[in-house]
PDB file of N, CA, C and O in Angstrom:
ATOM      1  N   UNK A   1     -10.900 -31.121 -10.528  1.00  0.00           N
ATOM      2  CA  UNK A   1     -10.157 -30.286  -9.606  1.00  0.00           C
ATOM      3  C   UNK A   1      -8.850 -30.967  -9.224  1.00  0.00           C
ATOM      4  O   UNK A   1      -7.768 -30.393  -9.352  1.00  0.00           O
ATOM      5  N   UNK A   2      -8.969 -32.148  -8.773  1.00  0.00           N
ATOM      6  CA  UNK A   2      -7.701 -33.084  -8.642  1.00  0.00           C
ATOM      7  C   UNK A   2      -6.307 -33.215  -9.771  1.00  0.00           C
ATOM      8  O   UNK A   2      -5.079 -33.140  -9.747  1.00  0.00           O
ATOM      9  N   UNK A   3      -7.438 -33.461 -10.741  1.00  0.00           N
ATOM     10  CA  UNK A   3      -5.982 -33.047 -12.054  1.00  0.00           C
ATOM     11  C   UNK A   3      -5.514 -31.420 -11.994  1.00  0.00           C
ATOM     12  O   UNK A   3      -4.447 -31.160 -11.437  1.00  0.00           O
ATOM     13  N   UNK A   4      -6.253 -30.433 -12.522  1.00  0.00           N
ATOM     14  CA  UNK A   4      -5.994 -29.101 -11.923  1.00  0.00           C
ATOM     15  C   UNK A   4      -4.764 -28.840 -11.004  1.00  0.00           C
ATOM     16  O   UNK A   4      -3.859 -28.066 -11.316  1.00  0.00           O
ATOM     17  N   UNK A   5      -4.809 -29.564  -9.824  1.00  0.00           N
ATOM     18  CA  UNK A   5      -3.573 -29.267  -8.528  1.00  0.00           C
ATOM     19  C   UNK A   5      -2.480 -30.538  -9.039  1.00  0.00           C
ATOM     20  O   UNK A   5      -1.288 -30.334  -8.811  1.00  0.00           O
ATOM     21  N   UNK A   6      -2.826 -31.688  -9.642  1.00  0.00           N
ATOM     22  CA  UNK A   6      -1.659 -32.361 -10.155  1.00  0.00           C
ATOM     23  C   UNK A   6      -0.814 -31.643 -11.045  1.00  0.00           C
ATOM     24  O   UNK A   6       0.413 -31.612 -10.947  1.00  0.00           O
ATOM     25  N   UNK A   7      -1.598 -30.975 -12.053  1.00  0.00           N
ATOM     26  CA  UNK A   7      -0.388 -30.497 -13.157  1.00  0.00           C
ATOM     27  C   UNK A   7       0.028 -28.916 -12.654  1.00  0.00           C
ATOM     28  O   UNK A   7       1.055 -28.313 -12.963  1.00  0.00           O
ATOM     29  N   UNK A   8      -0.958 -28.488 -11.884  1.00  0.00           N
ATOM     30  CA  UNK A   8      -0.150 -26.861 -11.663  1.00  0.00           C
ATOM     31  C   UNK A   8      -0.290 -26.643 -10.335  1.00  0.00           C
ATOM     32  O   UNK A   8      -0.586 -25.492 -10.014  1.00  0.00           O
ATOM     33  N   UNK A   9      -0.180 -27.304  -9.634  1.00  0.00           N
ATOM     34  CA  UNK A   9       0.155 -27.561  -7.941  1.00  0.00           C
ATOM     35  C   UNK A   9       1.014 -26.571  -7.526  1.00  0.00           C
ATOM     36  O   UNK A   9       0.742 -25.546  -6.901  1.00  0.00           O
ATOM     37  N   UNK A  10       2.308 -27.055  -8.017  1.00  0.00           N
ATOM     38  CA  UNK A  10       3.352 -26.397  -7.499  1.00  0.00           C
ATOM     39  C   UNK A  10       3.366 -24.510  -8.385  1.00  0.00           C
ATOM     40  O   UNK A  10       3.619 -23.466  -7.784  1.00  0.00           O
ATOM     41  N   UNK A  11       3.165 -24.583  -9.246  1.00  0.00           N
ATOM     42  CA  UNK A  11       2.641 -23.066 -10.128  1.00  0.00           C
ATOM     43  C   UNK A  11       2.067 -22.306  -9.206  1.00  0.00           C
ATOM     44  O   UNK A  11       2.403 -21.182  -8.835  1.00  0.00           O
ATOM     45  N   UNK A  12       0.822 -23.245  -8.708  1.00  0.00           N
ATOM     46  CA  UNK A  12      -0.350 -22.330  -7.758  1.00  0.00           C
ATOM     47  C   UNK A  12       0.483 -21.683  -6.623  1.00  0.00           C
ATOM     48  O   UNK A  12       0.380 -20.506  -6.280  1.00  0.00           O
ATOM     49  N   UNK A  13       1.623 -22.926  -5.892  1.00  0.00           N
ATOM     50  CA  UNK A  13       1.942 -22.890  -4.888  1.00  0.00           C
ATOM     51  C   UNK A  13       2.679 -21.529  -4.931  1.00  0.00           C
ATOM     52  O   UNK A  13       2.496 -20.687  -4.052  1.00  0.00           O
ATOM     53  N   UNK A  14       3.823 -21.263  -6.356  1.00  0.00           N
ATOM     54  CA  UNK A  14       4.648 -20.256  -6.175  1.00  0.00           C
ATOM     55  C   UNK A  14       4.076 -18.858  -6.685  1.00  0.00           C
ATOM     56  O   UNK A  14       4.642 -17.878  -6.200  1.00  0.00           O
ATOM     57  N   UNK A  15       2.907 -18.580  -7.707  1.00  0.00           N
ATOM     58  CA  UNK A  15       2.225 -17.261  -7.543  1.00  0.00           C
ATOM     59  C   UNK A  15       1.952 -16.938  -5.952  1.00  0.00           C
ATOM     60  O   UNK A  15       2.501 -16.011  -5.355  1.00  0.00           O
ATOM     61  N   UNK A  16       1.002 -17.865  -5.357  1.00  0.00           N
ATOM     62  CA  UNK A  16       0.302 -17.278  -3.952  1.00  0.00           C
ATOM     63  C   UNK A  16       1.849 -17.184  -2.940  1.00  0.00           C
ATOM     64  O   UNK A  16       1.679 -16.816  -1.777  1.00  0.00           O
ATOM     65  N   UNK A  17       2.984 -17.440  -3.289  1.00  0.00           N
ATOM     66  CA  UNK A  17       4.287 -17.643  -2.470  1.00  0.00           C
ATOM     67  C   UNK A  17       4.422 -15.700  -2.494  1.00  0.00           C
ATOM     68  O   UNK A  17       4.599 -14.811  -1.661  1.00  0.00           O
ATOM     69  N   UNK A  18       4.225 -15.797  -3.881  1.00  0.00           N
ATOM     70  CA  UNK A  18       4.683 -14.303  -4.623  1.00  0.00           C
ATOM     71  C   UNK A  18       4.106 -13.063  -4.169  1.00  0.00           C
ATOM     72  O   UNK A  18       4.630 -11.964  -3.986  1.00  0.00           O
ATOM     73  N   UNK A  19       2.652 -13.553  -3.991  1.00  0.00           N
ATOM     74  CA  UNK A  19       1.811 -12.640  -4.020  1.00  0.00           C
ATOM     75  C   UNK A  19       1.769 -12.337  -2.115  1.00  0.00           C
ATOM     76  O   UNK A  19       1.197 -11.456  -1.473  1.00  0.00           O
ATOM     77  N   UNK A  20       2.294 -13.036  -1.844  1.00  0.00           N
ATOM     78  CA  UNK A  20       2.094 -12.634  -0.242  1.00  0.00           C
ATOM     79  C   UNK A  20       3.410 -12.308  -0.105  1.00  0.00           C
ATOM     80  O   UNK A  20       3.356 -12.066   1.101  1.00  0.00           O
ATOM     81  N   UNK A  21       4.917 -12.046  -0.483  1.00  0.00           N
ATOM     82  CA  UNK A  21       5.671 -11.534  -0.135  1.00  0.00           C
ATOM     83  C   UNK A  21       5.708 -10.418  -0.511  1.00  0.00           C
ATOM     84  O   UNK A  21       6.624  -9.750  -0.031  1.00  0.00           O
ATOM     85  N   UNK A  22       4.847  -9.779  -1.421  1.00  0.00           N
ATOM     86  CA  UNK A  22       4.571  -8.344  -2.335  1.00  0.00           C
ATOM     87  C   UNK A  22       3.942  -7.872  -1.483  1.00  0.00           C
ATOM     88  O   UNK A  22       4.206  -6.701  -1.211  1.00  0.00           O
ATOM     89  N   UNK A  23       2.305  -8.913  -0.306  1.00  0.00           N
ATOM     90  CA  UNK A  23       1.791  -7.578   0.132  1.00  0.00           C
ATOM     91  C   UNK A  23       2.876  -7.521   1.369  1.00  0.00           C
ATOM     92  O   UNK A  23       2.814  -6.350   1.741  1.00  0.00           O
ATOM     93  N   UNK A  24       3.826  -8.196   2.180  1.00  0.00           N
ATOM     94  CA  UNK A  24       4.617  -8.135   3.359  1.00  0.00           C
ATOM     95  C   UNK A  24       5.390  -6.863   3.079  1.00  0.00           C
ATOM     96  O   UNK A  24       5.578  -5.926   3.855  1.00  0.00           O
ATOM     97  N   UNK A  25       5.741  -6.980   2.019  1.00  0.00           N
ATOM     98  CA  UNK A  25       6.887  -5.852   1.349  1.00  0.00           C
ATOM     99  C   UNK A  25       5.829  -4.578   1.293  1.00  0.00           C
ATOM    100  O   UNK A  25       6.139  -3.724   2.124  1.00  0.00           O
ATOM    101  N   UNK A  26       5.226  -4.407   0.894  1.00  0.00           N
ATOM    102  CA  UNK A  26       4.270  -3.289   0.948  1.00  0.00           C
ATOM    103  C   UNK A  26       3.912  -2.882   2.254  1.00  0.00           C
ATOM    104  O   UNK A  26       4.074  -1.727   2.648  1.00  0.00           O
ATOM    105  N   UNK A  27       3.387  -3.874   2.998  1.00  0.00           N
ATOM    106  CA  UNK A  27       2.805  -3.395   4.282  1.00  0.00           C
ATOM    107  C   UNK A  27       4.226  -3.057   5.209  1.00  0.00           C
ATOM    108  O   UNK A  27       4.040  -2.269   6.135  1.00  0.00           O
ATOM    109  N   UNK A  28       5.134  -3.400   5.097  1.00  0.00           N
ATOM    110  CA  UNK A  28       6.864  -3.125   5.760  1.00  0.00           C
ATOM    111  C   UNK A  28       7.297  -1.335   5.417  1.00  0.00           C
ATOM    112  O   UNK A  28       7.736  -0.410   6.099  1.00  0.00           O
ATOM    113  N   UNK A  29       6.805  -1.552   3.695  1.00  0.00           N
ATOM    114  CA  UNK A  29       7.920  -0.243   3.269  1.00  0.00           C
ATOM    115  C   UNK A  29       6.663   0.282   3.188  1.00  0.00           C
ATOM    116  O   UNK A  29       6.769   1.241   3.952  1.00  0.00           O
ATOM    117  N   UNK A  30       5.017   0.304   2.580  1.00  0.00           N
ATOM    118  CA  UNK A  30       3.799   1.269   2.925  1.00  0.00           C
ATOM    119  C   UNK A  30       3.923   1.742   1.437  1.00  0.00           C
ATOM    120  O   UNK A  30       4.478   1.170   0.498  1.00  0.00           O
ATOM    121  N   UNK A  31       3.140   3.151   1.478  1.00  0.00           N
ATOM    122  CA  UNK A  31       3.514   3.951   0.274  1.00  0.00           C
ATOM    123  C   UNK A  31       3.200   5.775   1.113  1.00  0.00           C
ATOM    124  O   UNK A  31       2.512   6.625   0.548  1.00  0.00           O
ATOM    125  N   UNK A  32       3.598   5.908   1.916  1.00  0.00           N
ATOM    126  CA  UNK A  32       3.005   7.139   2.547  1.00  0.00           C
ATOM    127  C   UNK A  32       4.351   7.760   3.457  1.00  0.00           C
ATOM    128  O   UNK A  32       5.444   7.193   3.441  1.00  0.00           O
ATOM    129  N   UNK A  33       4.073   9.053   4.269  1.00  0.00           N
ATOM    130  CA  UNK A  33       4.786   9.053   5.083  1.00  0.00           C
ATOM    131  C   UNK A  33       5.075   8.623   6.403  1.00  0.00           C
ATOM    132  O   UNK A  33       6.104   8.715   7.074  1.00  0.00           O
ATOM    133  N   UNK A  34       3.744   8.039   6.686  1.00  0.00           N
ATOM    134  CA  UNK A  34       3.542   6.882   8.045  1.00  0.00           C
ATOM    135  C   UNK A  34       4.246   5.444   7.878  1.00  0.00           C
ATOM    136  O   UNK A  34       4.289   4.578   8.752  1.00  0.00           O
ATOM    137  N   UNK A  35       4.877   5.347   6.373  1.00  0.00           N
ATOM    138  CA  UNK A  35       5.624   3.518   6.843  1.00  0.00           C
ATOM    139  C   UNK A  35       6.926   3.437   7.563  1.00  0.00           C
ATOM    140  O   UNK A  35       7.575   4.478   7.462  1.00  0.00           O
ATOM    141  N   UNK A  36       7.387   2.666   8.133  1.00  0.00           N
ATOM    142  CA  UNK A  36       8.683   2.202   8.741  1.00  0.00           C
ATOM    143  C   UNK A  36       9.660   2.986   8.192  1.00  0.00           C
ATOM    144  O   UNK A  36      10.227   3.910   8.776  1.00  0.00           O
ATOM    145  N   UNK A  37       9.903   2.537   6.811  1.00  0.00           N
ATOM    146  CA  UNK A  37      11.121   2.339   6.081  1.00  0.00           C
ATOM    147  C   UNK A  37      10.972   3.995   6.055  1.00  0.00           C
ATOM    148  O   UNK A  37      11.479   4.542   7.034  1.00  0.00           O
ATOM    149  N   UNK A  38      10.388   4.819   5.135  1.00  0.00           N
ATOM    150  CA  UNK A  38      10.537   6.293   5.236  1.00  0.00           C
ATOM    151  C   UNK A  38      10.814   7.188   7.012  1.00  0.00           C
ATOM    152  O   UNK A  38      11.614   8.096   7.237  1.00  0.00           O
ATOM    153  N   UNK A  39      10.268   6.812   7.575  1.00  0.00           N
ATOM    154  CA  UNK A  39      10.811   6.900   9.158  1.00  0.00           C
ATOM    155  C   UNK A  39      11.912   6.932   9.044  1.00  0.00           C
ATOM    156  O   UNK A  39      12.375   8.028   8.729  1.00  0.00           O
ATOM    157  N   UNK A  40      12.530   6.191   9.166  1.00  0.00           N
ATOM    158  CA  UNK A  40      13.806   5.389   9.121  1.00  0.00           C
ATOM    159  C   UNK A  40      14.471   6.247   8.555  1.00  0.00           C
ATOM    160  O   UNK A  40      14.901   7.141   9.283  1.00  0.00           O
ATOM    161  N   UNK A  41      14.819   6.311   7.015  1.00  0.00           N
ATOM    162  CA  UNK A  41      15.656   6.914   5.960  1.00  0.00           C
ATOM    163  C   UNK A  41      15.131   8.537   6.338  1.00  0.00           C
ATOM    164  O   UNK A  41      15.958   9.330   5.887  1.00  0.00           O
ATOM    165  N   UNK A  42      14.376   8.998   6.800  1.00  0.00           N
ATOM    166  CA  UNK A  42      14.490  10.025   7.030  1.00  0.00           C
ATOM    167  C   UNK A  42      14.651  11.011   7.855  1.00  0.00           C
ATOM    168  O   UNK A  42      14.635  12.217   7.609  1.00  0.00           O
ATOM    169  N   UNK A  43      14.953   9.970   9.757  1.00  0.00           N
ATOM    170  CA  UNK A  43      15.981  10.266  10.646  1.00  0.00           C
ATOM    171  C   UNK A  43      16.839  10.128  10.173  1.00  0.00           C
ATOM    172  O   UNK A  43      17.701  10.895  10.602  1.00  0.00           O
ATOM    173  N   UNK A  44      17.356   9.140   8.986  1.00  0.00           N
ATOM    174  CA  UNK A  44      19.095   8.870   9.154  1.00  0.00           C
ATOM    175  C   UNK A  44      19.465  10.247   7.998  1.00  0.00           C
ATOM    176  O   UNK A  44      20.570  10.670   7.658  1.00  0.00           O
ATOM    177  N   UNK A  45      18.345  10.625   7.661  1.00  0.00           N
ATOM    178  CA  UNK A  45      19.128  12.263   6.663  1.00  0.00           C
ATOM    179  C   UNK A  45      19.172  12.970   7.619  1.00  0.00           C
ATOM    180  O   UNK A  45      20.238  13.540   7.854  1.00  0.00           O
ATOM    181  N   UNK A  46      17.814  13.211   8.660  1.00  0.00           N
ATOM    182  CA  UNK A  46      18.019  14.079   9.348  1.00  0.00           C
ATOM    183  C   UNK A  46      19.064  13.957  10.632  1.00  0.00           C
ATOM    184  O   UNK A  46      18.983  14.821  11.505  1.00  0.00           O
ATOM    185  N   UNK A  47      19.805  13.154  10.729  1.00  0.00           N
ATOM    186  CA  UNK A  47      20.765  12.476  11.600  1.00  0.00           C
ATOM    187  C   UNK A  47      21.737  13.549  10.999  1.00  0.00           C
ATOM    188  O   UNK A  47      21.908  14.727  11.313  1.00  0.00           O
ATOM    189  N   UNK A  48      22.295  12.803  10.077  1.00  0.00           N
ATOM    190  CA  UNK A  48      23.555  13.167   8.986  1.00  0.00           C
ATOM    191  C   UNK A  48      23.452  14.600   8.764  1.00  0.00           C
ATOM    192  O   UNK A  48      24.471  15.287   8.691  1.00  0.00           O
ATOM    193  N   UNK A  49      22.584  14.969   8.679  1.00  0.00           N
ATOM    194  CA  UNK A  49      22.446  17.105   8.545  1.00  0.00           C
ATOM    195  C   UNK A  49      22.982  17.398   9.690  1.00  0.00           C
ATOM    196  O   UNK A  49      24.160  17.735   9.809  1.00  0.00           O
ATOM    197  N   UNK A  50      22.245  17.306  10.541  1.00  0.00           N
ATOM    198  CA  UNK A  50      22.279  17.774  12.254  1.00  0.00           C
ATOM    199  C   UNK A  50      23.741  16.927  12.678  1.00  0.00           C
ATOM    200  O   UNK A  50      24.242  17.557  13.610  1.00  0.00           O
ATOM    201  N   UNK A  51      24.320  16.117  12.440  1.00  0.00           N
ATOM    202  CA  UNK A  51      25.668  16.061  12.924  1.00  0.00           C
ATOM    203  C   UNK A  51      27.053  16.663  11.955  1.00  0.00           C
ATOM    204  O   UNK A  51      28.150  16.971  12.420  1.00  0.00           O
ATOM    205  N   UNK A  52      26.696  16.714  10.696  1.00  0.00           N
ATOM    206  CA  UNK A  52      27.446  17.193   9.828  1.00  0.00           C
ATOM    207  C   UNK A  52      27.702  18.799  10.274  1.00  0.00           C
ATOM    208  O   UNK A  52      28.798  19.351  10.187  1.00  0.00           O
ATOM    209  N   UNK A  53      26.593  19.371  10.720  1.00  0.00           N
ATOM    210  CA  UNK A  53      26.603  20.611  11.008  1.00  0.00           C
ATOM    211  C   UNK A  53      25.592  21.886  10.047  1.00  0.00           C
ATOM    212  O   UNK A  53      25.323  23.066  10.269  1.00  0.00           O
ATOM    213  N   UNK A  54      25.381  21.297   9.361  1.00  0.00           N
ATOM    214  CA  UNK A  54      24.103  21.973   7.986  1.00  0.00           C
ATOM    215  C   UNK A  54      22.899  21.724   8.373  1.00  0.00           C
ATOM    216  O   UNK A  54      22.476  20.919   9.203  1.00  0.00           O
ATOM    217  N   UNK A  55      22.218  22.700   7.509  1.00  0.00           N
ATOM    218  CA  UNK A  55      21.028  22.760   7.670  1.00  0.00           C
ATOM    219  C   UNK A  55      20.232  21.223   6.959  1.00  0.00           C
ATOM    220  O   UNK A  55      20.476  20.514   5.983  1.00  0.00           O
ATOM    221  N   UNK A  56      18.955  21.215   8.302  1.00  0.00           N
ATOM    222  CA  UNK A  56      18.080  19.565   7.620  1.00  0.00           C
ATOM    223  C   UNK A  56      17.776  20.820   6.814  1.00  0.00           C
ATOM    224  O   UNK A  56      17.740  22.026   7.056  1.00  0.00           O
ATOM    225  N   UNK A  57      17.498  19.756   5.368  1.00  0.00           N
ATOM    226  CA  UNK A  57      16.329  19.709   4.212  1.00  0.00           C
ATOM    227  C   UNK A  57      15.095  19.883   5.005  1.00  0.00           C
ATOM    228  O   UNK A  57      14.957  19.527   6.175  1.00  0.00           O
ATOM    229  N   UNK A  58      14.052  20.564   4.133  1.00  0.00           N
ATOM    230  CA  UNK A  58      13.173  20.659   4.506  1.00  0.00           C
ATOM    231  C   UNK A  58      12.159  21.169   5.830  1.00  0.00           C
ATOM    232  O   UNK A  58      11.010  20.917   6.194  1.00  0.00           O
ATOM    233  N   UNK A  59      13.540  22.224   6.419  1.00  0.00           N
ATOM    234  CA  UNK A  59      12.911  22.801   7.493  1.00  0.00           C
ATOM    235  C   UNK A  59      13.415  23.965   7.471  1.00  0.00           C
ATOM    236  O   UNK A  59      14.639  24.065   7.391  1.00  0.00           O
ATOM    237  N   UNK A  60      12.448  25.334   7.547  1.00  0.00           N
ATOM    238  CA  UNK A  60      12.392  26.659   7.352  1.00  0.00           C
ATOM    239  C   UNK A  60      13.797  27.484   7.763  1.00  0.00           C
ATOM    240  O   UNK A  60      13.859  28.706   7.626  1.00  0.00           O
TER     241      UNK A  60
END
């Protein structure tokens, strides 16, 4: 096990580096209409309609 973390120590170190900024990024931006980031981008359309003077997308 000791040799193992000598020769790929730092390897190990930067997958698990990887793999936890993928799930941060996921759990931030989601995949649904409940994450942050879609919130977000989709007051700032519905911002930009409603001050432009046009109709929002997506409402009757």
């Amino acid at each position: 096990m000791d040799e193992i973390f000598k020769q790929y120590g730092s390897t190990i170190i930067t997958v698990m580096a990887i793999i936890a900024v993928i799930g941060i990024i996921t759990l931030v931006i989601g995949s649904d209409t409940n994450s942050i980031v879609y919130k977000a981008f989709s007051d700032l359309i519905n911002n930009f309609y409603s001050s432009a003077g046009g109709v929002i997308p997506g409402t009757p």
